[in-house]
PDB file of N, CA, C, O and CB in Angstrom:
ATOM      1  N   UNK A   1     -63.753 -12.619  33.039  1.00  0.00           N
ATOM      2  CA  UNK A   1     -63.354 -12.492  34.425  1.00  0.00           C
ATOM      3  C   UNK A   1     -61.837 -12.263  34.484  1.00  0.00           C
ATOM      4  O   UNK A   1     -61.067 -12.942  33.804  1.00  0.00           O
ATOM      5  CB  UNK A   1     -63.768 -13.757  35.239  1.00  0.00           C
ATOM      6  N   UNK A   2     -61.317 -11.035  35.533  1.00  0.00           N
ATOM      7  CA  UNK A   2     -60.032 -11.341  35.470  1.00  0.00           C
ATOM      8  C   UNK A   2     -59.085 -12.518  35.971  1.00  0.00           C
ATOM      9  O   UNK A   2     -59.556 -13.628  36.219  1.00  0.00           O
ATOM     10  CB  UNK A   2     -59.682 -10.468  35.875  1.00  0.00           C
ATOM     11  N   UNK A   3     -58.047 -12.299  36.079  1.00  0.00           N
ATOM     12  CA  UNK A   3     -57.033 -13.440  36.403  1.00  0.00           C
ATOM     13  C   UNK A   3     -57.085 -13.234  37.852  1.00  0.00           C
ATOM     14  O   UNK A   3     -57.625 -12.138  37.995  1.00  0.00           O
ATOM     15  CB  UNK A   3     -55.426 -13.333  35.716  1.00  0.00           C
ATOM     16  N   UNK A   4     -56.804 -13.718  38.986  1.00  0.00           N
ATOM     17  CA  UNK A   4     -56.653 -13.672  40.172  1.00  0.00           C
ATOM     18  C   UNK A   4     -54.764 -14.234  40.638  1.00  0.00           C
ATOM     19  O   UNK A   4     -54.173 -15.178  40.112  1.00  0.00           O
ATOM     20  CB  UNK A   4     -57.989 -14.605  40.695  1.00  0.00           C
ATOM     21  N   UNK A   5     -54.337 -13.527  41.473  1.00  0.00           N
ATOM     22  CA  UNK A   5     -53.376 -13.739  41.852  1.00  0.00           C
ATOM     23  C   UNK A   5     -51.989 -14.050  40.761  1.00  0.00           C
ATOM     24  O   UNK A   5     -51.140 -14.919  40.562  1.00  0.00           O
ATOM     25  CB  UNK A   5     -53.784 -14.608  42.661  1.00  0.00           C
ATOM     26  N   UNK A   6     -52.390 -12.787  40.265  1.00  0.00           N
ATOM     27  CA  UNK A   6     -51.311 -12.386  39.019  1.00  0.00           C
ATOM     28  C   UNK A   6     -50.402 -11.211  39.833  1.00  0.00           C
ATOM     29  O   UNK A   6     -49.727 -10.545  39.048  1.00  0.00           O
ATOM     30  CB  UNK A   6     -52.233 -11.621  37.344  1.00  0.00           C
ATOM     31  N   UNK A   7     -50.298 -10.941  40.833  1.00  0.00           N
ATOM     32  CA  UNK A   7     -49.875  -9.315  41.217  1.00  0.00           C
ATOM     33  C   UNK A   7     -48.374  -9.783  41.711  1.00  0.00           C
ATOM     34  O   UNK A   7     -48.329 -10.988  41.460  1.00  0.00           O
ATOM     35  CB  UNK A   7     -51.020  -8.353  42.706  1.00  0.00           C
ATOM     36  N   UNK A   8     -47.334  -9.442  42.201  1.00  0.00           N
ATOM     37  CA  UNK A   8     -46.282  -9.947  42.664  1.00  0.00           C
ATOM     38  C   UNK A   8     -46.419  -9.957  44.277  1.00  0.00           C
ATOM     39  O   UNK A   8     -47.453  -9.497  44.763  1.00  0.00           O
ATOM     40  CB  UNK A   8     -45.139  -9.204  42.101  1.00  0.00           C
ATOM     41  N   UNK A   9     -45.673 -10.333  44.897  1.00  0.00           N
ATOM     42  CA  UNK A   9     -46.318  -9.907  46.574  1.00  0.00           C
ATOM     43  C   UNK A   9     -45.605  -8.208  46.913  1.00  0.00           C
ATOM     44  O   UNK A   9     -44.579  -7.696  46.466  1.00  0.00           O
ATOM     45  CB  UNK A   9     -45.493 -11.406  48.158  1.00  0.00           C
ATOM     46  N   UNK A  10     -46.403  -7.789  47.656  1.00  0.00           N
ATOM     47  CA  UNK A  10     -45.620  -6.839  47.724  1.00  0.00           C
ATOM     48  C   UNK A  10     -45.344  -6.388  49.382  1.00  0.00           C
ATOM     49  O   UNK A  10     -46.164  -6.554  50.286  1.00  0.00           O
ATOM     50  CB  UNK A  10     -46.224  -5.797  46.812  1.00  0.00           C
ATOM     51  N   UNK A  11     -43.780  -5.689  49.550  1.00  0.00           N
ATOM     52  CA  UNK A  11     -43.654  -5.577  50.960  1.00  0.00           C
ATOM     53  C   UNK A  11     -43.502  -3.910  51.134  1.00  0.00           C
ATOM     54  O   UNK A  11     -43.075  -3.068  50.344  1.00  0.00           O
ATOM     55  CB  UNK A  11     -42.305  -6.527  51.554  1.00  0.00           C
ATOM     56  N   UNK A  12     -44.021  -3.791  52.473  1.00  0.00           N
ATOM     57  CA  UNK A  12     -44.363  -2.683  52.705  1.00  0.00           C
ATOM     58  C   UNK A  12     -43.093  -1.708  52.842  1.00  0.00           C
ATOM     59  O   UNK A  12     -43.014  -0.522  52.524  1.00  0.00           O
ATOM     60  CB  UNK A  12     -45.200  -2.781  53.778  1.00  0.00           C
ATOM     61  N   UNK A  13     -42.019  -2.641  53.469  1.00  0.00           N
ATOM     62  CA  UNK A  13     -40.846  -2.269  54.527  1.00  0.00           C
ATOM     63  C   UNK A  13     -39.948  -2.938  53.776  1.00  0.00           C
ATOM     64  O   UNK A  13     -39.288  -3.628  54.553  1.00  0.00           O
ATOM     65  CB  UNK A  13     -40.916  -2.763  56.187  1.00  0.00           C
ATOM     66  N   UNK A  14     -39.602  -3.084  52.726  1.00  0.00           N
ATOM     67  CA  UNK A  14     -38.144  -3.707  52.337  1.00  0.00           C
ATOM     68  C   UNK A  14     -37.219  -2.859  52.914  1.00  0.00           C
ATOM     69  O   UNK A  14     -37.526  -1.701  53.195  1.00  0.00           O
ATOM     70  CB  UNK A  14     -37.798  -3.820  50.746  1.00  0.00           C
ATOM     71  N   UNK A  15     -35.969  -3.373  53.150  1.00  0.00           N
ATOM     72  CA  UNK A  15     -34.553  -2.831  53.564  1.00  0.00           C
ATOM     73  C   UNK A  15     -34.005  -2.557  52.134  1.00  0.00           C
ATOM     74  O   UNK A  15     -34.546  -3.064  51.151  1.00  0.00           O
ATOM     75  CB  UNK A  15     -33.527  -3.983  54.521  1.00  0.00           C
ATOM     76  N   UNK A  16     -32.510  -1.441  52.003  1.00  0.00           N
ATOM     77  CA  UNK A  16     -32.258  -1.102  51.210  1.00  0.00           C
ATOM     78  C   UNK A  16     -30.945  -1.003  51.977  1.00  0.00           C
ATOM     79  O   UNK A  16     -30.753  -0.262  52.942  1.00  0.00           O
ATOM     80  CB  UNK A  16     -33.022  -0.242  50.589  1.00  0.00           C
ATOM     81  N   UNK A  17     -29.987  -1.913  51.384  1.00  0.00           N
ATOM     82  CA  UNK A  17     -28.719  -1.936  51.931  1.00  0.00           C
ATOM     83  C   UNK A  17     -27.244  -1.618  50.883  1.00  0.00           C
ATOM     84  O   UNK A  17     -27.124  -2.143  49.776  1.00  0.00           O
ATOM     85  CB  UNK A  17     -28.709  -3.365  52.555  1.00  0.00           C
ATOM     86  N   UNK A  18     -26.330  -0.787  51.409  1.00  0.00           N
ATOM     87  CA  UNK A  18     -25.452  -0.100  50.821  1.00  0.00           C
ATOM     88  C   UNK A  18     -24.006  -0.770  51.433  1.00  0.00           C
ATOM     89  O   UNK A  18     -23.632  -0.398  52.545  1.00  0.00           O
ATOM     90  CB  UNK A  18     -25.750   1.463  51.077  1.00  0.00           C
ATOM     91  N   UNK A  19     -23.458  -1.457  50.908  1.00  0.00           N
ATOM     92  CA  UNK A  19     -21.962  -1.802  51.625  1.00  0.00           C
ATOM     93  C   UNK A  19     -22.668  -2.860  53.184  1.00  0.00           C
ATOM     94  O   UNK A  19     -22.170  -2.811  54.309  1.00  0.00           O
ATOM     95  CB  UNK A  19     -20.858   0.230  52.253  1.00  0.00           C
ATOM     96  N   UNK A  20     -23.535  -3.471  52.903  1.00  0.00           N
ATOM     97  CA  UNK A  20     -23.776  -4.452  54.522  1.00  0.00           C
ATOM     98  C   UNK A  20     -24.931  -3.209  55.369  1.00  0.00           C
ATOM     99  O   UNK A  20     -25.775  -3.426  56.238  1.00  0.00           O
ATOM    100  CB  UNK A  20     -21.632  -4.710  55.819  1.00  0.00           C
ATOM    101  N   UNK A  21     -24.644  -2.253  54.876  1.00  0.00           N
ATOM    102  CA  UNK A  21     -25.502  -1.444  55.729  1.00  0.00           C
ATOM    103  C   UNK A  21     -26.757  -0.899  55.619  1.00  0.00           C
ATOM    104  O   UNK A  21     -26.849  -0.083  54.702  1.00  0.00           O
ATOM    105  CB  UNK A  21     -24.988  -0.600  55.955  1.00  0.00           C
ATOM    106  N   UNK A  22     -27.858  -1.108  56.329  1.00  0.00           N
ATOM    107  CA  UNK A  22     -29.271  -0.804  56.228  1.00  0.00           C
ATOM    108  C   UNK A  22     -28.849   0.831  55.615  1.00  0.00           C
ATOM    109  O   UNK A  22     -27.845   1.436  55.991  1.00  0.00           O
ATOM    110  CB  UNK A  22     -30.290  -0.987  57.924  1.00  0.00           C
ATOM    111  N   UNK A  23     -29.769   1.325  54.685  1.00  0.00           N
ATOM    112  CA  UNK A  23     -29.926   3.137  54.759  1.00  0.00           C
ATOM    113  C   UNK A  23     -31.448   3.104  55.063  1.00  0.00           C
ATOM    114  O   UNK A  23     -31.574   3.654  56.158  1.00  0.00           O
ATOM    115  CB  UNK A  23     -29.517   4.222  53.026  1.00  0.00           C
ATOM    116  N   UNK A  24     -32.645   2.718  54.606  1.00  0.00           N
ATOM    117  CA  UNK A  24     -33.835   3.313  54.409  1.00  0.00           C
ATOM    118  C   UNK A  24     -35.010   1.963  54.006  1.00  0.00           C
ATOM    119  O   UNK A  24     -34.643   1.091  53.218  1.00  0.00           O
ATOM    120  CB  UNK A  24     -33.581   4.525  53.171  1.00  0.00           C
ATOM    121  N   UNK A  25     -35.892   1.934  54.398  1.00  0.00           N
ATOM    122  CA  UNK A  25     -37.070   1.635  54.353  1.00  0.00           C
ATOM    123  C   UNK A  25     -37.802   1.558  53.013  1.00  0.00           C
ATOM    124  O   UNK A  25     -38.186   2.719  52.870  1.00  0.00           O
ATOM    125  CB  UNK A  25     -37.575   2.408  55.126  1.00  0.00           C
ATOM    126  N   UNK A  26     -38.222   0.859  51.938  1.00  0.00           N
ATOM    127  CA  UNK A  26     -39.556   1.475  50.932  1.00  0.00           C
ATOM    128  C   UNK A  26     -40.386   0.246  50.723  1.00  0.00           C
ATOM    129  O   UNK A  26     -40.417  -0.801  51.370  1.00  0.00           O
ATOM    130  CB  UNK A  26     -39.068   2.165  49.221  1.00  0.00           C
ATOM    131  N   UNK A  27     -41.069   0.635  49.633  1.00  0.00           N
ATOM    132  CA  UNK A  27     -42.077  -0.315  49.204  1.00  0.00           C
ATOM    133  C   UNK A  27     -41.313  -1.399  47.963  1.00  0.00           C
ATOM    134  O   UNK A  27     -40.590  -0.882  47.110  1.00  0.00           O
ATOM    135  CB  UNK A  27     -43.479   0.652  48.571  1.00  0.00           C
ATOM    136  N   UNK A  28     -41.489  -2.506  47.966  1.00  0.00           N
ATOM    137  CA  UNK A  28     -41.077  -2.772  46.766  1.00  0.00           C
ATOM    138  C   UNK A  28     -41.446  -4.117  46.242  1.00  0.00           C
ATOM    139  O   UNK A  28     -41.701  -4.768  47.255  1.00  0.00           O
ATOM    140  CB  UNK A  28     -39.784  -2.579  46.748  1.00  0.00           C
ATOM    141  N   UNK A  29     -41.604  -4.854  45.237  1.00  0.00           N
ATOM    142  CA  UNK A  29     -41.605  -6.243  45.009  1.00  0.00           C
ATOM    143  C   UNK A  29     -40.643  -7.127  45.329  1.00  0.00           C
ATOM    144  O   UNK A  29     -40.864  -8.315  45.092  1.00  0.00           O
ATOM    145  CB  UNK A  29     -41.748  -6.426  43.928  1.00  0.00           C
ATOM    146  N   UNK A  30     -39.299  -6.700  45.971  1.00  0.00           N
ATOM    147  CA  UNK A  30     -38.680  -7.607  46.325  1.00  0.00           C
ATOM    148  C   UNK A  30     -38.100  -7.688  47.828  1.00  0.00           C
ATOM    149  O   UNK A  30     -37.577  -6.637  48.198  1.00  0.00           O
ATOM    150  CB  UNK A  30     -37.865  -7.657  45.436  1.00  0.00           C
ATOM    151  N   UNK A  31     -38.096  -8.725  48.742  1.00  0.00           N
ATOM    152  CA  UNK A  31     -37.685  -8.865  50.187  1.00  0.00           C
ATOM    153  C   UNK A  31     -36.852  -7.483  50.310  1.00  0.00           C
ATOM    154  O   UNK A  31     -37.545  -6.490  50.532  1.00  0.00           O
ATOM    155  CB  UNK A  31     -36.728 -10.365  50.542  1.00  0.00           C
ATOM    156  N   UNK A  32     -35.114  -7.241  50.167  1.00  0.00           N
ATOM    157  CA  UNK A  32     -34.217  -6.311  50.452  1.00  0.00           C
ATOM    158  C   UNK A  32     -33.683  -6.177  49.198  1.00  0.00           C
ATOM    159  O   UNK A  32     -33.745  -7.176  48.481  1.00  0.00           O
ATOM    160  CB  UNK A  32     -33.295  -6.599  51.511  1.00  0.00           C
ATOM    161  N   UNK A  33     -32.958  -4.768  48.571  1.00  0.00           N
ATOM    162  CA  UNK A  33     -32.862  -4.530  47.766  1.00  0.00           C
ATOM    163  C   UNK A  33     -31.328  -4.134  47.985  1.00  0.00           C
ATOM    164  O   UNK A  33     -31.127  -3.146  48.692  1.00  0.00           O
ATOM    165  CB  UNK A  33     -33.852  -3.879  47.381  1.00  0.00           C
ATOM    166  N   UNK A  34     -30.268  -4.782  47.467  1.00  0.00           N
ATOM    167  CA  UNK A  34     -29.088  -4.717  47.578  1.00  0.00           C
ATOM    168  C   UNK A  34     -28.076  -3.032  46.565  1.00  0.00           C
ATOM    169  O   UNK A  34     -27.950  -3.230  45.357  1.00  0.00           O
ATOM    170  CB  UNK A  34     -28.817  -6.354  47.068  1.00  0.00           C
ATOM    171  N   UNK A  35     -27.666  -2.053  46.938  1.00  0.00           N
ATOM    172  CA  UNK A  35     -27.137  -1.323  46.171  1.00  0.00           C
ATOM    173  C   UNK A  35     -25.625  -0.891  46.206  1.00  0.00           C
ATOM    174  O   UNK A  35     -24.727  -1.166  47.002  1.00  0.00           O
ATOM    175  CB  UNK A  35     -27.863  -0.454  46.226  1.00  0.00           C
ATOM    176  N   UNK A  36     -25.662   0.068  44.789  1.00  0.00           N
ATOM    177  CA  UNK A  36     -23.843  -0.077  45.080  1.00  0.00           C
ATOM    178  C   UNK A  36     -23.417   1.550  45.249  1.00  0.00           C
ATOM    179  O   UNK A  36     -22.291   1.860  45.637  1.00  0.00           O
ATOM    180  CB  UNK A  36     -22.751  -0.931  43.393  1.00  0.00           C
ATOM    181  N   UNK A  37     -24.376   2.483  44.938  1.00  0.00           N
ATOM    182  CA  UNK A  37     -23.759   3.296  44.747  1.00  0.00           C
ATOM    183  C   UNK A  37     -25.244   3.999  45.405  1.00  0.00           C
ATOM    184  O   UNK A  37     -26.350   3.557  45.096  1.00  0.00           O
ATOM    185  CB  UNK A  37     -22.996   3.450  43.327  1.00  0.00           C
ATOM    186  N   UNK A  38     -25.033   5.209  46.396  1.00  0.00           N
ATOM    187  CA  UNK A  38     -26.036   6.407  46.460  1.00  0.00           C
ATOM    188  C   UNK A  38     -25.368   7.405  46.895  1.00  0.00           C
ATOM    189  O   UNK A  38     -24.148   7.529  46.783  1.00  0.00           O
ATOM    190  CB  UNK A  38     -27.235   6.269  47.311  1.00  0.00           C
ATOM    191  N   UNK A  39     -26.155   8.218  47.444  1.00  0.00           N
ATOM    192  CA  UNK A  39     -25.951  10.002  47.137  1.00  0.00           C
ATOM    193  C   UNK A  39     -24.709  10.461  48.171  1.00  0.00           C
ATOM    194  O   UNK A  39     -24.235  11.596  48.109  1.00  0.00           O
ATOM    195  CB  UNK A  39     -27.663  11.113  47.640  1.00  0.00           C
ATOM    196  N   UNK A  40     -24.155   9.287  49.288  1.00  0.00           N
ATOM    197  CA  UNK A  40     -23.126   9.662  50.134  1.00  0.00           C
ATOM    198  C   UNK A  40     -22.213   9.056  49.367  1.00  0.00           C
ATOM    199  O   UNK A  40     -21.164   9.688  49.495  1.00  0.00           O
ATOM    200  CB  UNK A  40     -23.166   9.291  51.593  1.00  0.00           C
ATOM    201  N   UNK A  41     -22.064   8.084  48.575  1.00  0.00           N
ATOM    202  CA  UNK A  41     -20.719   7.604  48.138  1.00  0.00           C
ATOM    203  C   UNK A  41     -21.225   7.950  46.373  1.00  0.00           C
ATOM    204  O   UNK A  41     -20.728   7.099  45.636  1.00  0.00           O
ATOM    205  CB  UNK A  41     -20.264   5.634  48.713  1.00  0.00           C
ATOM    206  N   UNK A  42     -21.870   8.736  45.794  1.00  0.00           N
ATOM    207  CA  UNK A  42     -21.740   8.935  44.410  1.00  0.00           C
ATOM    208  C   UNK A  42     -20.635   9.833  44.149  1.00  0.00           C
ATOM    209  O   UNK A  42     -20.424  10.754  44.938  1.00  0.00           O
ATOM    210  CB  UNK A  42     -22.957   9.434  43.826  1.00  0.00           C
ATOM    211  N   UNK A  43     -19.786   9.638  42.957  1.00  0.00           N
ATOM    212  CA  UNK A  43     -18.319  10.264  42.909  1.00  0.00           C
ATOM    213  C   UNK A  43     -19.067  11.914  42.740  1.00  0.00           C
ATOM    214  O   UNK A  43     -18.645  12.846  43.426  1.00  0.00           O
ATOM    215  CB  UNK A  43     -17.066   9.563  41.289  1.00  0.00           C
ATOM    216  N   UNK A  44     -20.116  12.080  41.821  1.00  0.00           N
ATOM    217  CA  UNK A  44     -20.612  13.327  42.058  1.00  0.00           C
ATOM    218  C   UNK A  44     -20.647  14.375  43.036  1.00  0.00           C
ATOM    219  O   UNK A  44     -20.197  15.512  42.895  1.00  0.00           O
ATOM    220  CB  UNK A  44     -21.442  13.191  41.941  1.00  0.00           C
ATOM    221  N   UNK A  45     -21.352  13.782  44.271  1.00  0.00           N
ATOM    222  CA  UNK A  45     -21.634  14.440  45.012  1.00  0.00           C
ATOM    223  C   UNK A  45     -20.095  14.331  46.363  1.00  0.00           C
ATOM    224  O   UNK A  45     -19.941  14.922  47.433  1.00  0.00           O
ATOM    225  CB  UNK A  45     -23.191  13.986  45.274  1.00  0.00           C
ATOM    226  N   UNK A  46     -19.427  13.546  45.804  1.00  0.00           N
ATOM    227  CA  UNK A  46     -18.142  13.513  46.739  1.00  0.00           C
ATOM    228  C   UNK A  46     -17.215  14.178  45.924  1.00  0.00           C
ATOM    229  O   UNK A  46     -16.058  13.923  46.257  1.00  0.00           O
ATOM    230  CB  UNK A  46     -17.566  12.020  47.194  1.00  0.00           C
ATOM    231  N   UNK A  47     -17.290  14.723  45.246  1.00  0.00           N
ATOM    232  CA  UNK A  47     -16.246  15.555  44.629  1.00  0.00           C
ATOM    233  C   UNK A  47     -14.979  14.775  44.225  1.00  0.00           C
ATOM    234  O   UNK A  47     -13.836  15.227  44.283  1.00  0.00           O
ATOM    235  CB  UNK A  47     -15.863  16.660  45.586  1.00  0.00           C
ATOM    236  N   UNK A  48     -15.368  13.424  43.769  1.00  0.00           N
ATOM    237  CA  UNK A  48     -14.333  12.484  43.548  1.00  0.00           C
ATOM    238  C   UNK A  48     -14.618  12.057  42.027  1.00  0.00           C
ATOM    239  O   UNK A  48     -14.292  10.958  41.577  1.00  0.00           O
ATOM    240  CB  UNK A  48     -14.368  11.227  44.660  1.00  0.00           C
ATOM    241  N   UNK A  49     -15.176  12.919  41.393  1.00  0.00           N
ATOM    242  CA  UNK A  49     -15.210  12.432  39.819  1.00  0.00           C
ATOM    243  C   UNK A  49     -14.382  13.226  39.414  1.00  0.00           C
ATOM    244  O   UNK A  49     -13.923  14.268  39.882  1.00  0.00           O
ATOM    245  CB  UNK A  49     -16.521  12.494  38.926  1.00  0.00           C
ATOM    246  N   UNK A  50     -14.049  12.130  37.628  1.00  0.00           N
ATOM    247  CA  UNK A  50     -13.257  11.893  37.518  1.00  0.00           C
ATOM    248  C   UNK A  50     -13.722  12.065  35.955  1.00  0.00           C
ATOM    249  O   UNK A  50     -14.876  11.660  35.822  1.00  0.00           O
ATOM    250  CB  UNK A  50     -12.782  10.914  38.286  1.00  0.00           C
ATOM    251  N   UNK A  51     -13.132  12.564  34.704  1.00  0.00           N
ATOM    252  CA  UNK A  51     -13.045  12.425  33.398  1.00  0.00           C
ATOM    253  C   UNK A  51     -12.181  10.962  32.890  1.00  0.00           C
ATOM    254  O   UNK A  51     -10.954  10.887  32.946  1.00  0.00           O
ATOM    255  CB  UNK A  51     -12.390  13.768  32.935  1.00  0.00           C
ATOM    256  N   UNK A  52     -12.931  10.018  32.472  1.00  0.00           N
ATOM    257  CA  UNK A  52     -11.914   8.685  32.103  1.00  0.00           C
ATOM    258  C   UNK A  52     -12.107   9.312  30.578  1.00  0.00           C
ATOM    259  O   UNK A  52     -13.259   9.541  30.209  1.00  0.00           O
ATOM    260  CB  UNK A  52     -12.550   6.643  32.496  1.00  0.00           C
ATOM    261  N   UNK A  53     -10.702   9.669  29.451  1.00  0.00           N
ATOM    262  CA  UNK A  53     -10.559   9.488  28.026  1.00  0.00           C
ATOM    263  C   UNK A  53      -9.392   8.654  27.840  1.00  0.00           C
ATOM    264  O   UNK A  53      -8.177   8.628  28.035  1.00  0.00           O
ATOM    265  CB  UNK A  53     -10.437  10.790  27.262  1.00  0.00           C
ATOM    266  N   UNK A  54     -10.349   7.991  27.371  1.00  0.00           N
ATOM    267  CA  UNK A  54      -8.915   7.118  26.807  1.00  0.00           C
ATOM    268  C   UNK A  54      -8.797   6.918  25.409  1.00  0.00           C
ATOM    269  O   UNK A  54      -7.983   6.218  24.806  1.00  0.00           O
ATOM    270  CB  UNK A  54      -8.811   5.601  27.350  1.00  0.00           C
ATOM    271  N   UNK A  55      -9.750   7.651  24.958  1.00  0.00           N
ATOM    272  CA  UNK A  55      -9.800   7.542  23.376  1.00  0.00           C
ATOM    273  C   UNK A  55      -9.454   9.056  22.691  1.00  0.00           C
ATOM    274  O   UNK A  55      -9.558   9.382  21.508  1.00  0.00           O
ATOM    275  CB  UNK A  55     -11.455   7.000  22.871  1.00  0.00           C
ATOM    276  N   UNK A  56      -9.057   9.776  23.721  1.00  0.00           N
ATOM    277  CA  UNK A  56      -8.709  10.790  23.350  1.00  0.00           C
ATOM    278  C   UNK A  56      -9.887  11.467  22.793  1.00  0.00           C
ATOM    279  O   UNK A  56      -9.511  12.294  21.962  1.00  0.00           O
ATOM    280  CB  UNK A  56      -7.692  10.632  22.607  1.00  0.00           C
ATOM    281  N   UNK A  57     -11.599  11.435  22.966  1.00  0.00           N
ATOM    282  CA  UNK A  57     -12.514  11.988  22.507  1.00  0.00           C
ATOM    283  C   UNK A  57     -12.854  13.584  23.426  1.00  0.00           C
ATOM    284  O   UNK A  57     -13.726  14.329  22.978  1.00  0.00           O
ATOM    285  CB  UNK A  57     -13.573  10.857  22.492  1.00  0.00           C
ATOM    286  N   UNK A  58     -12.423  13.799  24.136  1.00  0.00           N
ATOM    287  CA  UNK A  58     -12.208  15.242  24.730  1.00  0.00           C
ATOM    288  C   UNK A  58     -11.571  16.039  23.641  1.00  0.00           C
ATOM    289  O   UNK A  58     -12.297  16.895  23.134  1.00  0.00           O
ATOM    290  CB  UNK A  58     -11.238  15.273  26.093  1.00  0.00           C
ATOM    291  N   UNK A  59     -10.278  15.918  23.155  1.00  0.00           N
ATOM    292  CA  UNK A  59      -9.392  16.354  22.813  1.00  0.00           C
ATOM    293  C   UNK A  59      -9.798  16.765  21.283  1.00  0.00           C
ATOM    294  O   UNK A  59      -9.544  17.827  20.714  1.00  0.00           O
ATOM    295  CB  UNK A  59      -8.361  15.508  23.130  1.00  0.00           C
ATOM    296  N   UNK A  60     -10.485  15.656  20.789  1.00  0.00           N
ATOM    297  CA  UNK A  60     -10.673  15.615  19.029  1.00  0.00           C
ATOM    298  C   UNK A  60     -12.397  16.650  19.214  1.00  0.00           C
ATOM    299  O   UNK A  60     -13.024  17.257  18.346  1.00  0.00           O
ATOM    300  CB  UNK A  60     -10.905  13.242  18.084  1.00  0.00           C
ATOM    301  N   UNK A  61     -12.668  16.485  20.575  1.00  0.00           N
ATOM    302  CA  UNK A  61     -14.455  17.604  20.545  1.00  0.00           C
ATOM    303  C   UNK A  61     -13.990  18.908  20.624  1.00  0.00           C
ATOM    304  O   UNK A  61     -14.787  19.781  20.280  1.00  0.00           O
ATOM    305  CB  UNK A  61     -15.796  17.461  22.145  1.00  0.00           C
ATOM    306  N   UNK A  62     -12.628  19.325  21.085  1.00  0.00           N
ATOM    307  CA  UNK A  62     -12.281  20.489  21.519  1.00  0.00           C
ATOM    308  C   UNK A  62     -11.731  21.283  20.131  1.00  0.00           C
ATOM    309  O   UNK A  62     -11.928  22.395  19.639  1.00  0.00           O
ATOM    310  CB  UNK A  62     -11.237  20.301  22.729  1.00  0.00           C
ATOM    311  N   UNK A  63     -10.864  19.994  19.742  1.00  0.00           N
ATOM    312  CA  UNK A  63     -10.472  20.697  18.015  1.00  0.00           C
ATOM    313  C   UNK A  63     -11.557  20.698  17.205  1.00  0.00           C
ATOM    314  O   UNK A  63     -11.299  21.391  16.221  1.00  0.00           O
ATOM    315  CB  UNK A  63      -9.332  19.819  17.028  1.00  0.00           C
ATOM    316  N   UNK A  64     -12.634  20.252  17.158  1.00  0.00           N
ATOM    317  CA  UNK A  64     -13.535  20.531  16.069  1.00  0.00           C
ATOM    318  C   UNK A  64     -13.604  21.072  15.959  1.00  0.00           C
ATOM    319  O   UNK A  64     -13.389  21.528  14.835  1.00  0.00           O
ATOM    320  CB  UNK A  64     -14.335  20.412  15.784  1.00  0.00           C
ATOM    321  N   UNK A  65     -14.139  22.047  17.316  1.00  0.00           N
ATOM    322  CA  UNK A  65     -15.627  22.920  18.005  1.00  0.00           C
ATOM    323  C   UNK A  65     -14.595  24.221  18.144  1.00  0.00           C
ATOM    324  O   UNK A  65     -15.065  25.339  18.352  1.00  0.00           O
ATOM    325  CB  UNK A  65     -16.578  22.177  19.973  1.00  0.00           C
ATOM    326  N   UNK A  66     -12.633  23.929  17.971  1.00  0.00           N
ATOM    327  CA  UNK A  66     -12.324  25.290  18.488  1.00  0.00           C
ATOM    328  C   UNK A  66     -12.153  25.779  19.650  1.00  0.00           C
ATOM    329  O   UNK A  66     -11.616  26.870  19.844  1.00  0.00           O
ATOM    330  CB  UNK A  66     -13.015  25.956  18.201  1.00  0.00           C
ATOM    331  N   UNK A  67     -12.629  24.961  20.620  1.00  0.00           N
ATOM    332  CA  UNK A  67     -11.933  24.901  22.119  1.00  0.00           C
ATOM    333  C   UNK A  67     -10.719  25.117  22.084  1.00  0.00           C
ATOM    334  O   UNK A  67     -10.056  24.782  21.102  1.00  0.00           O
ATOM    335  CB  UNK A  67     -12.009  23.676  22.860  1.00  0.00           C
ATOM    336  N   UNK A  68     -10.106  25.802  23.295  1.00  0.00           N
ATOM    337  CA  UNK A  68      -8.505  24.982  23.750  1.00  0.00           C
ATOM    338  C   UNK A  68      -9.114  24.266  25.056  1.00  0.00           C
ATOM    339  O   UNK A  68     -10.169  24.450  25.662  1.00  0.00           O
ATOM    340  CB  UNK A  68      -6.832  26.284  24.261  1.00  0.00           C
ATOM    341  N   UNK A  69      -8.231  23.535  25.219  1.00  0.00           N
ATOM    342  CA  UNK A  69      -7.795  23.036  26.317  1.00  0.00           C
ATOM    343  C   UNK A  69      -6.992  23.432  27.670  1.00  0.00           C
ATOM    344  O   UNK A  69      -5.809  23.122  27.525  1.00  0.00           O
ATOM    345  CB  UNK A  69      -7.335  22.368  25.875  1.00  0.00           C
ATOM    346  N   UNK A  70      -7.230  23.983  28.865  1.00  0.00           N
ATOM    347  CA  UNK A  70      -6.807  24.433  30.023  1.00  0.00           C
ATOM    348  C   UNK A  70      -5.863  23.326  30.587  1.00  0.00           C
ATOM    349  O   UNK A  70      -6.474  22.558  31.331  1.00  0.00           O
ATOM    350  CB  UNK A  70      -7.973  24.790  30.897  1.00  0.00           C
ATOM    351  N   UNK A  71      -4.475  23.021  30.427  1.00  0.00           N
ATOM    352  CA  UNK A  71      -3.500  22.297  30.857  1.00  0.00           C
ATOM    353  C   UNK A  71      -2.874  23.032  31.988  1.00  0.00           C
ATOM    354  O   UNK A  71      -1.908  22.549  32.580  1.00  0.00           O
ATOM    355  CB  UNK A  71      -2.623  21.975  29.808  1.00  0.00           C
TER     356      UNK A  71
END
């Protein structure tokens, strides 16, 4: 026989909140689902990314491979 009341609860309507602010509705196993980053504030899609080297690994892929570099 199976197990009974093994499933998690599940809600139909969780909230999905970004910075304090509701965005959207889904299904999920947990009450509200807290986030940090989506598609209005991803640096991607805001044209706010950014290359972090700090190991200088740009620089040493470009000399391997024969790149230059556009300064």
């Amino acid at each position: 026989m199976p197990k009974s009341d093994i499933h998690p609860k599940w809600f139909e309507k969780a909230p999905i909140f970004c910075d304090g602010k509701p965005l959207c509705f889904i299904g999920s196993t947990k009450k509200e689902l807290q986030i940090d980053v989506w598609l209005i504030n991803h640096p991607f899609y805001t044209e706010s990314q950014t290359i972090v080297d700090s190991e200088g690994r740009v620089e040493r892929f470009m000399k391997k491979y024969g790149f230059e570099l556009n300064n």
